[in-house]
MARZA-559676 format. One record per atom (N, C-alpha, C, CB): residue number from 1; x negated, y, z negated; residue in three letters. Coordinates in steps of 0.2 Angstrom, whole numbers. Each point is the difference from the previous one (the first is absolute). Glycine has a CB too. Layout:
> NUM,X,Y,Z,ALA .
...
***
This chain:
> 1,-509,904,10,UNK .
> 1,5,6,-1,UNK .
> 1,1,3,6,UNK .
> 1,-5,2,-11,UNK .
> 2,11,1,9,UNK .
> 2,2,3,11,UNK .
> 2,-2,6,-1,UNK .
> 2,12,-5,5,UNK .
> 3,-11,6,3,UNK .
> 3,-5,9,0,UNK .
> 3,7,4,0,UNK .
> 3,-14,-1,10,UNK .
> 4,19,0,-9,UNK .
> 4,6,2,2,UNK .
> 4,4,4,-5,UNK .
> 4,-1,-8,8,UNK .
> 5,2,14,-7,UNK .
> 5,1,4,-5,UNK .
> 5,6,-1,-3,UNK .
> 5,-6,7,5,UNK .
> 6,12,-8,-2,UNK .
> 6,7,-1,-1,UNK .
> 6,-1,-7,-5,UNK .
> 6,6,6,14,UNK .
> 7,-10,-12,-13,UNK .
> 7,-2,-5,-5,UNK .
> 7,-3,1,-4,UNK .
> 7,1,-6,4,UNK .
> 8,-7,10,-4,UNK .
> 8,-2,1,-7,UNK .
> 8,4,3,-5,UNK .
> 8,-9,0,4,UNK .
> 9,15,6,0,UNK .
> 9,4,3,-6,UNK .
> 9,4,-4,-3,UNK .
> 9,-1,10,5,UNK .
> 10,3,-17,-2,UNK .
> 10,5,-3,-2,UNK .
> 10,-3,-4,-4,UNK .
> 10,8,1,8,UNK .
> 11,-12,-3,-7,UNK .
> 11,-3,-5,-4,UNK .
> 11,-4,4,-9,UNK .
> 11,-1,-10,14,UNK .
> 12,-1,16,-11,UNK .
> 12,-2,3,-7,UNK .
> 12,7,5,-6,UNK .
> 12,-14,1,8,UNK .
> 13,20,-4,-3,UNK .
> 13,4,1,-6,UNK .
> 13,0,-2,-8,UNK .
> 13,4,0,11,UNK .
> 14,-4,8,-14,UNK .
> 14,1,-3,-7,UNK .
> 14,5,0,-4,UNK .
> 14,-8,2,-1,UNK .
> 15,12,-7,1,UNK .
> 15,5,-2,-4,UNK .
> 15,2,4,-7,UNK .
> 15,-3,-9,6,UNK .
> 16,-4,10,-10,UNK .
> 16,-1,3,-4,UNK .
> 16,-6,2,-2,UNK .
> 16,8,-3,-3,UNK .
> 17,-8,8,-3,UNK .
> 17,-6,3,-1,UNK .
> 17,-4,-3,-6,UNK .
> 17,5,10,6,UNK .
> 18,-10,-14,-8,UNK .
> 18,-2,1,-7,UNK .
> 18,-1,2,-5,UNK .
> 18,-2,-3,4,UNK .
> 19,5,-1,-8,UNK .
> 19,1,7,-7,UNK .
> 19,-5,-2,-6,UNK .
> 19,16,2,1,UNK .
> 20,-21,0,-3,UNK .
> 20,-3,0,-4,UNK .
> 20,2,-4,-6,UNK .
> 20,-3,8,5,UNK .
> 21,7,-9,-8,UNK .
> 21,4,-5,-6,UNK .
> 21,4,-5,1,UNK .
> 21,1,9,-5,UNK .
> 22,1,-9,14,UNK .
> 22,5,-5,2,UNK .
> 22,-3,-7,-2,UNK .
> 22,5,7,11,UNK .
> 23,-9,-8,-11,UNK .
> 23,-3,-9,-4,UNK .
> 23,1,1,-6,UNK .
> 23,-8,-5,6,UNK .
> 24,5,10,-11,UNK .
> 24,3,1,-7,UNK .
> 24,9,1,-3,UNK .
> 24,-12,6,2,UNK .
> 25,13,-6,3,UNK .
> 25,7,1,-2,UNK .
> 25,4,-5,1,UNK .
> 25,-1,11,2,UNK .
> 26,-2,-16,5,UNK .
> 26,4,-5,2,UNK .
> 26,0,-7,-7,UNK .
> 26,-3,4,16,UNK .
> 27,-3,0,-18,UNK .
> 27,-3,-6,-5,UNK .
> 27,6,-1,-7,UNK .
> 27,-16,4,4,UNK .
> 28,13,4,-4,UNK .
> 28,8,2,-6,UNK .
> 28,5,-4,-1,UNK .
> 28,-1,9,2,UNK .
> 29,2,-10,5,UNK .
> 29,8,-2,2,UNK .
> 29,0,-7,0,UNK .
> 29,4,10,8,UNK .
> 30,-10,-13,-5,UNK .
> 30,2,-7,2,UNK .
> 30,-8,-3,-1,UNK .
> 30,12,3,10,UNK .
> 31,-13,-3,-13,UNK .
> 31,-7,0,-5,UNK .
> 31,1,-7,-3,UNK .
> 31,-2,13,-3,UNK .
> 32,8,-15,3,UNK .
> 32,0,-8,-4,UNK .
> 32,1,-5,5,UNK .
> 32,5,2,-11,UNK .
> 33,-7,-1,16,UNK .
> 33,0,-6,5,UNK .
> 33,-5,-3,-2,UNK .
> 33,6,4,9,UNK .
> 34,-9,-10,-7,UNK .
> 34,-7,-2,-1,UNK .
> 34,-4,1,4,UNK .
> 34,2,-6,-6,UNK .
> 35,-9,9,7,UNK .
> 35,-4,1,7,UNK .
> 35,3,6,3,UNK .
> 35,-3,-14,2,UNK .
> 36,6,18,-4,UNK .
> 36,2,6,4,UNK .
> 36,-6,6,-2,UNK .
> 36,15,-4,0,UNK .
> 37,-15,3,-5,UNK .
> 37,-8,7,-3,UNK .
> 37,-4,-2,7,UNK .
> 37,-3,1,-18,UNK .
> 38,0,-8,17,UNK .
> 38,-6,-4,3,UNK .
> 38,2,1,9,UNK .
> 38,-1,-11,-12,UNK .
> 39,5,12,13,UNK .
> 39,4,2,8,UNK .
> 39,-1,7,2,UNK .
> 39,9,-7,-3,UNK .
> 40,-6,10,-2,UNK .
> 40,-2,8,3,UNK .
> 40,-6,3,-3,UNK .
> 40,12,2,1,UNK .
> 41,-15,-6,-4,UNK .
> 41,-9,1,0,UNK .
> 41,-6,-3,3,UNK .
> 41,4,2,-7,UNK .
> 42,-1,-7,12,UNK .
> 42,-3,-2,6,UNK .
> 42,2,2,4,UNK .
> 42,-2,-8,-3,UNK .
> 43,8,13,7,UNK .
> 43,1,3,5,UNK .
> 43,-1,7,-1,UNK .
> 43,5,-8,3,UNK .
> 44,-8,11,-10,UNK .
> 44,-4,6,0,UNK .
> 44,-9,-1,1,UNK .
> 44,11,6,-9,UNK .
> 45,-13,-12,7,UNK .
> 45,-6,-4,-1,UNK .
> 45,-2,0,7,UNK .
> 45,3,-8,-10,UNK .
> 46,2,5,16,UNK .
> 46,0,-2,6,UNK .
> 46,0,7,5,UNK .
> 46,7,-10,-4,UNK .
> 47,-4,15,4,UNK .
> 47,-1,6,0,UNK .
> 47,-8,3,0,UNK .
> 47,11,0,-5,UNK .
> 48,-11,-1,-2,UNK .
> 48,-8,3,1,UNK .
> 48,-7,-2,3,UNK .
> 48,6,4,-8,UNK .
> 49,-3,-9,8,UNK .
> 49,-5,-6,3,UNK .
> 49,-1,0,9,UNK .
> 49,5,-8,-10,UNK .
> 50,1,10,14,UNK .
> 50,0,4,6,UNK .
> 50,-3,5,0,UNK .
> 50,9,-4,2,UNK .
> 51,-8,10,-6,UNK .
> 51,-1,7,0,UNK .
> 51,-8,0,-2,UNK .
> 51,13,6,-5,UNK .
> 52,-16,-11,3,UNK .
> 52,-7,2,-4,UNK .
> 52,-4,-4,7,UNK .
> 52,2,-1,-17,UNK .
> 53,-1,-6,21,UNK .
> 53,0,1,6,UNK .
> 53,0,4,6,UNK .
> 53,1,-6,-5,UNK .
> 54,4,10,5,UNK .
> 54,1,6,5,UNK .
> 54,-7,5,-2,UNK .
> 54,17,0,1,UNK .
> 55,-16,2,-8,UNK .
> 55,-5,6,-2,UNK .
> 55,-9,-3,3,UNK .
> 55,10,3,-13,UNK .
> 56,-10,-8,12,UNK .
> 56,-8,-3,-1,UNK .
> 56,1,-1,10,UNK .
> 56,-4,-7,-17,UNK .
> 57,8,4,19,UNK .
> 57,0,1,9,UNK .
> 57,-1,7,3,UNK .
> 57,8,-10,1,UNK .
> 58,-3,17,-6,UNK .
> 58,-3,6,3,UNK .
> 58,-6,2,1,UNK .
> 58,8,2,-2,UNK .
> 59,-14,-4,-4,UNK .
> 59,-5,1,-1,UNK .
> 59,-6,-5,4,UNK .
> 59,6,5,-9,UNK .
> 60,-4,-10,11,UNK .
> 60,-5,-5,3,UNK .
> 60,2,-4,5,UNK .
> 60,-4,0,-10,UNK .
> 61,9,3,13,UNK .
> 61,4,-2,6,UNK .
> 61,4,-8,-3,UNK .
> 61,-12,6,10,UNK .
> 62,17,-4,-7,UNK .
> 62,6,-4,0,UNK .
> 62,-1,-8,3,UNK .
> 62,7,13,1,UNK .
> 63,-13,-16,5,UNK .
> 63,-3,-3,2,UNK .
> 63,-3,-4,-7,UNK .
> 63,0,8,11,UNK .
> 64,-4,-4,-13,UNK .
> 64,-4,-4,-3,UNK .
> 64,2,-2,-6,UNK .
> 64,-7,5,5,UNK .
> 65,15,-1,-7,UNK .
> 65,5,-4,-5,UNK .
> 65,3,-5,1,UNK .
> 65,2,8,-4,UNK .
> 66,-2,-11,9,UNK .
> 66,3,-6,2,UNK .
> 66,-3,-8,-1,UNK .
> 66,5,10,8,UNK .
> 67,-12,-8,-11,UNK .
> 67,-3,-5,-4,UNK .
> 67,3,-2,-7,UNK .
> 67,-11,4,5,UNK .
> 68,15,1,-8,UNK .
> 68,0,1,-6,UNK .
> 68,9,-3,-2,UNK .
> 68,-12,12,0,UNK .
> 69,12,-15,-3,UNK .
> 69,7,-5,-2,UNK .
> 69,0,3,-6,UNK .
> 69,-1,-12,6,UNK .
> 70,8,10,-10,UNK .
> 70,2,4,-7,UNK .
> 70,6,-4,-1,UNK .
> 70,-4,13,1,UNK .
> 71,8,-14,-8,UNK .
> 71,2,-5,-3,UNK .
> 71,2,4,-6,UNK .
> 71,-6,-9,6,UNK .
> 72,14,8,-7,UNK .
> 72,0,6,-5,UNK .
> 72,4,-7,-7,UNK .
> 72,2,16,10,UNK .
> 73,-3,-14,-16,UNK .
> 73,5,-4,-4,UNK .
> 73,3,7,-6,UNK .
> 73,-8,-15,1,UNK .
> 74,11,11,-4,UNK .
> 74,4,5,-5,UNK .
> 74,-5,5,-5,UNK .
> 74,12,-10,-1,UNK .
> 75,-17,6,1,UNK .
> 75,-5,4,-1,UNK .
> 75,-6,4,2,UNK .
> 75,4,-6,-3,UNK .
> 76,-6,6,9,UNK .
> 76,-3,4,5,UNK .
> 76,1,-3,6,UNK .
> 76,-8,3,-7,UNK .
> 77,0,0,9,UNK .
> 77,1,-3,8,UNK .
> 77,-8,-3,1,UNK .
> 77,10,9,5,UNK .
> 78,-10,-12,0,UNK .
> 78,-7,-3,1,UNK .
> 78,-2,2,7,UNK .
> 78,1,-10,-7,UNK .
> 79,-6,13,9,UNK .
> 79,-4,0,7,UNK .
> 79,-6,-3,0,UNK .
> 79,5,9,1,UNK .
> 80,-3,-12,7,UNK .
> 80,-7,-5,-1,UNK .
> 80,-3,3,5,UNK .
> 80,4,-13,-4,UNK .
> 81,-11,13,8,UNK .
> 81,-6,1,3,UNK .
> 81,-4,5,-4,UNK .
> 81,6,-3,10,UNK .
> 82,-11,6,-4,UNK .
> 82,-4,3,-5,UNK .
> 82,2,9,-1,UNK .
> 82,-12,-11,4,UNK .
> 83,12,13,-9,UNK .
> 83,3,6,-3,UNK .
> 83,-6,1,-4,UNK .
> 83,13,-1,0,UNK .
> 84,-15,8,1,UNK .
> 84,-4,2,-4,UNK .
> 84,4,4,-6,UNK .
> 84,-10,1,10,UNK .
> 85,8,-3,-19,UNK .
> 85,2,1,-3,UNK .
> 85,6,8,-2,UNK .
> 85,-10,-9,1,UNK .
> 86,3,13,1,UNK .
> 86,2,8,-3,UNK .
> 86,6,1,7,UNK .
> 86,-14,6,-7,UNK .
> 87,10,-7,11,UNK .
> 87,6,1,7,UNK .
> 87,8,-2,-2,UNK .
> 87,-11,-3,9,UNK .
> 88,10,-2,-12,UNK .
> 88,8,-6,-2,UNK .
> 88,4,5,-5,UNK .
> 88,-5,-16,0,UNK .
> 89,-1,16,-4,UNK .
> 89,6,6,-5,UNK .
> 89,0,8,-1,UNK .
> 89,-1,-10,-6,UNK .
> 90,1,12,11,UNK .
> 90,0,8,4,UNK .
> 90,4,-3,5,UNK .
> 90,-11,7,-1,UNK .
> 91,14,-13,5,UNK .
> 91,5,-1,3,UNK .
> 91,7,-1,-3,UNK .
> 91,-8,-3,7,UNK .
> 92,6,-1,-13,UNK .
> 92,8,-3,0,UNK .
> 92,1,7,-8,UNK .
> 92,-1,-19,4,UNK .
> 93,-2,23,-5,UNK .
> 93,1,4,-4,UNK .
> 93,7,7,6,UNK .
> 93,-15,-5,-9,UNK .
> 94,10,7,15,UNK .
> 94,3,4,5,UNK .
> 94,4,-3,1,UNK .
> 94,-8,6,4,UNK .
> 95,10,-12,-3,UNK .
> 95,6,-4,5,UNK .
> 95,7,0,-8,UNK .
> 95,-11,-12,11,UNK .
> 96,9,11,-17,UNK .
> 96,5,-1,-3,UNK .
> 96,2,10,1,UNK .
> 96,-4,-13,-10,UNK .
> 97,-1,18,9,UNK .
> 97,2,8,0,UNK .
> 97,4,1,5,UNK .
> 97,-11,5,-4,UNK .
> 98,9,-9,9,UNK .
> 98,3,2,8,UNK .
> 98,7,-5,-1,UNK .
> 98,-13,0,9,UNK .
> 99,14,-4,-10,UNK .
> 99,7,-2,0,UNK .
> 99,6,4,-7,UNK .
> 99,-8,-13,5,UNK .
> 100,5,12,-9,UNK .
> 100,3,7,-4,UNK .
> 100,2,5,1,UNK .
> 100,-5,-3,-6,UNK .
> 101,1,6,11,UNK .
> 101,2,6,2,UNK .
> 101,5,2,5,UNK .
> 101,-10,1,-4,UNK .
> 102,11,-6,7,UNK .
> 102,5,-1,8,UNK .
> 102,-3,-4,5,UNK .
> 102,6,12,-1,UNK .
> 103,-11,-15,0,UNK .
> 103,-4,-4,7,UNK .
> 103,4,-8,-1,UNK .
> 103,-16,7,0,UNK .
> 104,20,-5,2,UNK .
> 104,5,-8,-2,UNK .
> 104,-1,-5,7,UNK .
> 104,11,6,-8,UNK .
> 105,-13,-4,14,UNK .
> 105,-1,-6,5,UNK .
> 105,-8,-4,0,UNK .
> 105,9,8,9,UNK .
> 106,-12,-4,-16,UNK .
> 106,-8,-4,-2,UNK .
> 106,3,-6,-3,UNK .
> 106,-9,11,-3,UNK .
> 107,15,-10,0,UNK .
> 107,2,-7,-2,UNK .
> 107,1,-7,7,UNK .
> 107,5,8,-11,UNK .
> 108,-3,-7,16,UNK .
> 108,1,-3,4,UNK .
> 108,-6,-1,6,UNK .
> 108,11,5,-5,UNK .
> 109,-13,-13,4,UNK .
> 109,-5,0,6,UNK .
> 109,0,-6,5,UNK .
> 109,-6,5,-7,UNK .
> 110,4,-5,13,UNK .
> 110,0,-6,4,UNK .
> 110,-4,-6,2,UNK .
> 110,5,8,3,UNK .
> 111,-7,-8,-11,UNK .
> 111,-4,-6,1,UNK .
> 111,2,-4,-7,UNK .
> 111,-9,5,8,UNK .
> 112,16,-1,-11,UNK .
> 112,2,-6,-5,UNK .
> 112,4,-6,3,UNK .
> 112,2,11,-9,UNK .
> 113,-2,-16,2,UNK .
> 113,3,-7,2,UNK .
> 113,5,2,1,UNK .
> 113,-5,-8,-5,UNK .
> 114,10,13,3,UNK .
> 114,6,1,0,UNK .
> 114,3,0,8,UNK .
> 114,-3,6,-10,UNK .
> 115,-2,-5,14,UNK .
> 115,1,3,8,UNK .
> 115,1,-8,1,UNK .
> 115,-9,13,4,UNK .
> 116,5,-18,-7,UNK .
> 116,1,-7,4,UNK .
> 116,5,-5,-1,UNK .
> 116,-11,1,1,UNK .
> 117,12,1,-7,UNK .
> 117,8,-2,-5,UNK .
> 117,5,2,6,UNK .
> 117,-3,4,-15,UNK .
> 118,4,1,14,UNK .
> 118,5,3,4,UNK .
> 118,1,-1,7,UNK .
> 118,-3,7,-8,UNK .
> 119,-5,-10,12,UNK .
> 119,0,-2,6,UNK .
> 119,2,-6,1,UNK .
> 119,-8,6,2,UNK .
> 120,6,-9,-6,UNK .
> 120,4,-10,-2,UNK .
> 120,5,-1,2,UNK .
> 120,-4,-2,-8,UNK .
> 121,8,7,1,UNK .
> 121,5,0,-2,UNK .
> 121,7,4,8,UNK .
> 121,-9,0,-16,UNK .
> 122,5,5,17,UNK .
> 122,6,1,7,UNK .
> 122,-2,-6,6,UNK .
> 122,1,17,0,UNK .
> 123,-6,-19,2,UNK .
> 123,-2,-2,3,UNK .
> 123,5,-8,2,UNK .
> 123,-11,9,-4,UNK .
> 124,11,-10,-4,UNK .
> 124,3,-9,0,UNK .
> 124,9,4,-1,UNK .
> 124,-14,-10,-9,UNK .
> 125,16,13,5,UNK .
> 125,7,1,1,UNK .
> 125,1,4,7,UNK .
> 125,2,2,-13,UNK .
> 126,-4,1,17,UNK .
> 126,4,2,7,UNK .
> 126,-2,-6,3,UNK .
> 126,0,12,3,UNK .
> 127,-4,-15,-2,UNK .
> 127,-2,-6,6,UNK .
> 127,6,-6,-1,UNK .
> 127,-15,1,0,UNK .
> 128,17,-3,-9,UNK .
> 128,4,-2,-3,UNK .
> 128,6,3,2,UNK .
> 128,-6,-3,-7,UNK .
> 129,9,7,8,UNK .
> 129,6,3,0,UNK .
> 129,-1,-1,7,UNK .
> 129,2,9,-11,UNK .
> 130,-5,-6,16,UNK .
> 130,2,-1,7,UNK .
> 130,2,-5,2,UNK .
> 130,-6,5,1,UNK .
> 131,0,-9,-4,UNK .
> 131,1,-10,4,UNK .
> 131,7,-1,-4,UNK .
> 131,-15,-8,1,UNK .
> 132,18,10,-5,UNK .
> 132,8,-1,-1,UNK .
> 132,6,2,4,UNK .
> 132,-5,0,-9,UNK .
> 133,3,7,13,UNK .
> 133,6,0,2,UNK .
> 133,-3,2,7,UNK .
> 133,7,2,-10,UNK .
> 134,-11,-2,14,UNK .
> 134,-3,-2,7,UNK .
> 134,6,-7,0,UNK .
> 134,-17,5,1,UNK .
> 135,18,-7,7,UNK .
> 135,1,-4,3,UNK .
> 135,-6,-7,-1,UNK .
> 135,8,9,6,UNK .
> 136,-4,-13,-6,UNK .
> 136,-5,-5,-3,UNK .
> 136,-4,-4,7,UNK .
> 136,10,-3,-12,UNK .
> 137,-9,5,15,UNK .
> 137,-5,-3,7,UNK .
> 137,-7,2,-2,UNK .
> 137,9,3,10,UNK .
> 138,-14,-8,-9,UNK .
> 138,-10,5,0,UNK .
> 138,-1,4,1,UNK .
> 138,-4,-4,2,UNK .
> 139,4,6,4,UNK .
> 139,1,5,4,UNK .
> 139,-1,7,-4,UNK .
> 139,8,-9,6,UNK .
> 140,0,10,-8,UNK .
> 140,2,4,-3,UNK .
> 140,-2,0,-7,UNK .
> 140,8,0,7,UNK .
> 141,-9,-7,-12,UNK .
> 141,-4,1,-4,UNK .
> 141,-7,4,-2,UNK .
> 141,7,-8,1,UNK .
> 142,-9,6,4,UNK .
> 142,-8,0,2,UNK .
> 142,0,10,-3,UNK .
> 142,-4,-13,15,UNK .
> 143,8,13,-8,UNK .
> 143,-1,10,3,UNK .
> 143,3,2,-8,UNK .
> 143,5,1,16,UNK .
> 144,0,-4,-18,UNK .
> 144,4,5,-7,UNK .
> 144,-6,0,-6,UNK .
> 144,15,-5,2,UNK .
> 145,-18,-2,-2,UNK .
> 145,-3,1,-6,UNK .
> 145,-7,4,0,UNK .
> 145,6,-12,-3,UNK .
> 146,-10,10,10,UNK .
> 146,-4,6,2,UNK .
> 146,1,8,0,UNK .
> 146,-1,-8,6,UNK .
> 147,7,11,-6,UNK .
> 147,0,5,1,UNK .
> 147,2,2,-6,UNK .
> 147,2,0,10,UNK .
> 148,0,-4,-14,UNK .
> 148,1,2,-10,UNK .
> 148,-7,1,0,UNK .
> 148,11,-9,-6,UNK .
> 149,-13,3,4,UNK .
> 149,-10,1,0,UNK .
> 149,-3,7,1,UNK .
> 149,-1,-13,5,UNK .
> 150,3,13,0,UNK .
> 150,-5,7,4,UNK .
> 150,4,5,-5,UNK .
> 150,-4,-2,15,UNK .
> 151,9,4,-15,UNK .
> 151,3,4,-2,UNK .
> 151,-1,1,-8,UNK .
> 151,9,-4,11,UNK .
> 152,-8,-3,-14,UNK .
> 152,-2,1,-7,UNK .
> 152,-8,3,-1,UNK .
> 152,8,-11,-3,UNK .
> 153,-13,7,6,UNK .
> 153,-7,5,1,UNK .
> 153,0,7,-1,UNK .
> 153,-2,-8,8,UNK .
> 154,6,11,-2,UNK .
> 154,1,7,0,UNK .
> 154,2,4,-3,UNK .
> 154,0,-2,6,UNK .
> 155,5,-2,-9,UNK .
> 155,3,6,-7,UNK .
> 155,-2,-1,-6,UNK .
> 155,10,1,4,UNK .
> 156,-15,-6,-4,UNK .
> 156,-2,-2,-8,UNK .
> 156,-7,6,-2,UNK .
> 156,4,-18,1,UNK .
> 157,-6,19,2,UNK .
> 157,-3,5,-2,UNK .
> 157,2,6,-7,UNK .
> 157,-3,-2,13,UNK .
> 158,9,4,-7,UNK .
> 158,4,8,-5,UNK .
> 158,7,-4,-3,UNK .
> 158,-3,13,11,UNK .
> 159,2,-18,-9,UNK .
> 159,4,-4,-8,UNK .
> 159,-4,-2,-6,UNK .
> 159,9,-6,7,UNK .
> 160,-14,4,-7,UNK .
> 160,-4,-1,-3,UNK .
> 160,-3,7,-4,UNK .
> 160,-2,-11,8,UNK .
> 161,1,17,-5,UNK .
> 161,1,4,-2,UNK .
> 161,5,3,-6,UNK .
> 161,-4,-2,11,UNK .
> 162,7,1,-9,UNK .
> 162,7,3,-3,UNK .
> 162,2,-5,-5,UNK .
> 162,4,6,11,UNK .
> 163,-5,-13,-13,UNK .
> 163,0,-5,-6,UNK .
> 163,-6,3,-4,UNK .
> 163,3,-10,7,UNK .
> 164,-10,15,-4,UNK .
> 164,-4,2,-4,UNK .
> 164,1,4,-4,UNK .
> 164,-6,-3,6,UNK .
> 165,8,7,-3,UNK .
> 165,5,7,-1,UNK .
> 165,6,-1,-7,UNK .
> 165,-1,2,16,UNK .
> 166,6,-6,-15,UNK .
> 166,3,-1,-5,UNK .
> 166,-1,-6,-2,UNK .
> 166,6,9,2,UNK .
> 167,-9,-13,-1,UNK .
> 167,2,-6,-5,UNK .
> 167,-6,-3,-5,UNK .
> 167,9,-4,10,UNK .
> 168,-14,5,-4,UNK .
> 168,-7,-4,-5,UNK .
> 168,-7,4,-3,UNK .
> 168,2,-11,9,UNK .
> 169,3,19,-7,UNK .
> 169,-5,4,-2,UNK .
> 169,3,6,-6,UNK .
> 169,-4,-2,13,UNK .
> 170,1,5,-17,UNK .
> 170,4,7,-4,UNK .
> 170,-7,3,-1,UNK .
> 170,12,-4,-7,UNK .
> 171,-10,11,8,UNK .
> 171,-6,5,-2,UNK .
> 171,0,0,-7,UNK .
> 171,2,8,10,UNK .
> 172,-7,-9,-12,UNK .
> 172,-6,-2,-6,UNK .
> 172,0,5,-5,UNK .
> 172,-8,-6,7,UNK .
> 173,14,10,-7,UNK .
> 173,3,4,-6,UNK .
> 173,-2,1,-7,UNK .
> 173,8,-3,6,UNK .
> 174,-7,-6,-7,UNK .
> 174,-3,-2,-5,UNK .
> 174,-5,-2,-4,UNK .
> 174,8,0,3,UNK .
> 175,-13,-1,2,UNK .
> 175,-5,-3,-1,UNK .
> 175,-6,5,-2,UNK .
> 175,6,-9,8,UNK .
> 176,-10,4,-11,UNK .
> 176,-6,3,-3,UNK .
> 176,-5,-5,-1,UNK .
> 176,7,8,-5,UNK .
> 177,-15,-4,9,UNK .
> 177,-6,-7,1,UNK .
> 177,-1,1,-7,UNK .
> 177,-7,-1,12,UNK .
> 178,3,-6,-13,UNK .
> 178,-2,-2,-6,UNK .
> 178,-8,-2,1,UNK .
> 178,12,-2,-3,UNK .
> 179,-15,-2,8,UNK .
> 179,-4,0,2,UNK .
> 179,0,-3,7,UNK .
> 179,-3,1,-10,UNK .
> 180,-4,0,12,UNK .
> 180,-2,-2,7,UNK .
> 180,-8,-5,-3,UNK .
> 180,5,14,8,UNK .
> 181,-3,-19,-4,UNK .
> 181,-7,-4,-1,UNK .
> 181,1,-7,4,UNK .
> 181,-3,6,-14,UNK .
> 182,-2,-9,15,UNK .
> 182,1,-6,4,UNK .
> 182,2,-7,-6,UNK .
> 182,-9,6,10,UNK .
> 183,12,-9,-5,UNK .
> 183,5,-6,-4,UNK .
> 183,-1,-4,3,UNK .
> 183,7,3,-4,UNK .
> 184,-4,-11,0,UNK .
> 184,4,-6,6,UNK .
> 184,4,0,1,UNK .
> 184,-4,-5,-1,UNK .
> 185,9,3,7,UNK .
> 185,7,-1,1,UNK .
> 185,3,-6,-5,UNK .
> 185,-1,4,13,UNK .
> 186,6,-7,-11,UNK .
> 186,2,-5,-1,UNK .
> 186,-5,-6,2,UNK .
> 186,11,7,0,UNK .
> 187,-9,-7,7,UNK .
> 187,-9,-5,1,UNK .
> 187,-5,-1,0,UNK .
> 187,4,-2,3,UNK .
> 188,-8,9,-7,UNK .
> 188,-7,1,-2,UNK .
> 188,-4,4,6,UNK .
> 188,0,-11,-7,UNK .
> 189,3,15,10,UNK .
> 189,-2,2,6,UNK .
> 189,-1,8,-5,UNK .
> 189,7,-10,13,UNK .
> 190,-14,11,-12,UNK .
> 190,-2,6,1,UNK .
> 190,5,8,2,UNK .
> 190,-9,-11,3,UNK .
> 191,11,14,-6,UNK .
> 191,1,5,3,UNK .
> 191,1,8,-5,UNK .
> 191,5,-10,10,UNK .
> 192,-5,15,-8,UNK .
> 192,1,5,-4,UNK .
> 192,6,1,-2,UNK .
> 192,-9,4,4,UNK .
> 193,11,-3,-11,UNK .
> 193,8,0,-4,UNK .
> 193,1,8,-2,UNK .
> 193,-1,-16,-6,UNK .
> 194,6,18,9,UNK .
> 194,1,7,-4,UNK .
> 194,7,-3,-4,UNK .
> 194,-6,10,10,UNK .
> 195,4,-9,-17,UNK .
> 195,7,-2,-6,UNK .
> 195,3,9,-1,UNK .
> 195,-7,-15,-9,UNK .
> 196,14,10,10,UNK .
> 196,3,8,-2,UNK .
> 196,5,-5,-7,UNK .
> 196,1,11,16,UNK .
> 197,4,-5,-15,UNK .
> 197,3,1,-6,UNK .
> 197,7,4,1,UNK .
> 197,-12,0,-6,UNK .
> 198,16,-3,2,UNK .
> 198,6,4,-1,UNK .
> 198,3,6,-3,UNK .
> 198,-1,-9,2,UNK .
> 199,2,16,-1,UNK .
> 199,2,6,-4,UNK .
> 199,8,0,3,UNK .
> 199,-12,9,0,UNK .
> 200,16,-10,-7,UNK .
> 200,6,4,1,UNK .
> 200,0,8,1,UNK .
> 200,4,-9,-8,UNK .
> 201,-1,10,12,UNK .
> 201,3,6,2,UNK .
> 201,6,4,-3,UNK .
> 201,-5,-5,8,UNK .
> 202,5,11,-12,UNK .
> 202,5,3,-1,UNK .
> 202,7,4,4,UNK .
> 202,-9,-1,-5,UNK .
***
């Protein structure tokens, strides 16, 4: 993230604001798509899954959360390392209060896959796009496709960012835990599963 004041204000621009019913309502409208409920209840799912990380790093150093990995489906989310029970759920309970209430950059963190999607992905289209319209000599290959590279690096951070922000994320409006207890994944791996649930909103 930059230190520079004039970029963080540009990059913490909000387009909009969250409206408590906006997934309830979108659902209303367009609710027969298939896999769209399942969509915007993995990016409120996804949300809180960030925010219950941020909460348990204020309390136990942000360091020592960086053992800890999470995996969200339309159903909950998974955190894997070691978490002491009661602690997990006093976090993800404060992190859903905190997001509800206006803490919306708890949704947003810099150690989601999102950040490396996003790094891949600028990374391989500028280097692409350069080496197209650079002059075709080595030379000038070499320098053009390098300087895409570096370049994609540097901005993929607060693009990655900002994909979190509105695309792979929604404040958890809707959501409601159901339980906390430990589980398997998909490939039997060990880890604690907070199952939430879906509330229509009025």
């Amino acid at each position: 993230m930059t230190n520079t004041t004039s970029t963080q204000n540009f990059w913490d621009v909000n387009f909009f604001s969250p409206s408590p019913t906006q997934d309830s309502d979108l659902l209303k409208q367009i609710g027969f798509i298939p896999g769209f409920k399942e969509l915007l209840m993995i990016r409120q799912v996804h949300a809180l899954e960030h925010a219950t990380v941020w909460v348990l790093g204020e309390k136990f150093g942000h360091s020592q959360m960086d053992a800890i990995a999470g995996m969200s489906t339309e159903n909950g989310f998974y955190l894997y390392g070691d978490l002491d029970f009661n602690e997990l759920r006093q976090g993800v309970y404060k992190a859903l209060e905190r997001l509800k209430q206006g803490e919306w950059s708890l949704a947003v963190h810099p150690r989601c896959g999102t950040n490396f999607s996003v790094t891949v992905l600028l990374a391989m289209g500028m280097m692409a796009g350069t080496s197209l319209v650079a002059p075709k000599n080595l030379l000038s290959q070499l320098f053009g496709v390098s300087l895409a590279g570096v370049t994609a690096l540097e901005i993929a951070p607060e693009v990655g960012k900002l994909v979190q922000k509105y695309v792979t994320t929604g404040i958890p409006f809707n959501l409601e835990v159901v339980n906390i207890g430990q589980s398997a994944d998909i490939w039997g791996k060990t880890a604690h599963f907070v199952q939430l649930r879906w509330q229509d909103l009025q």
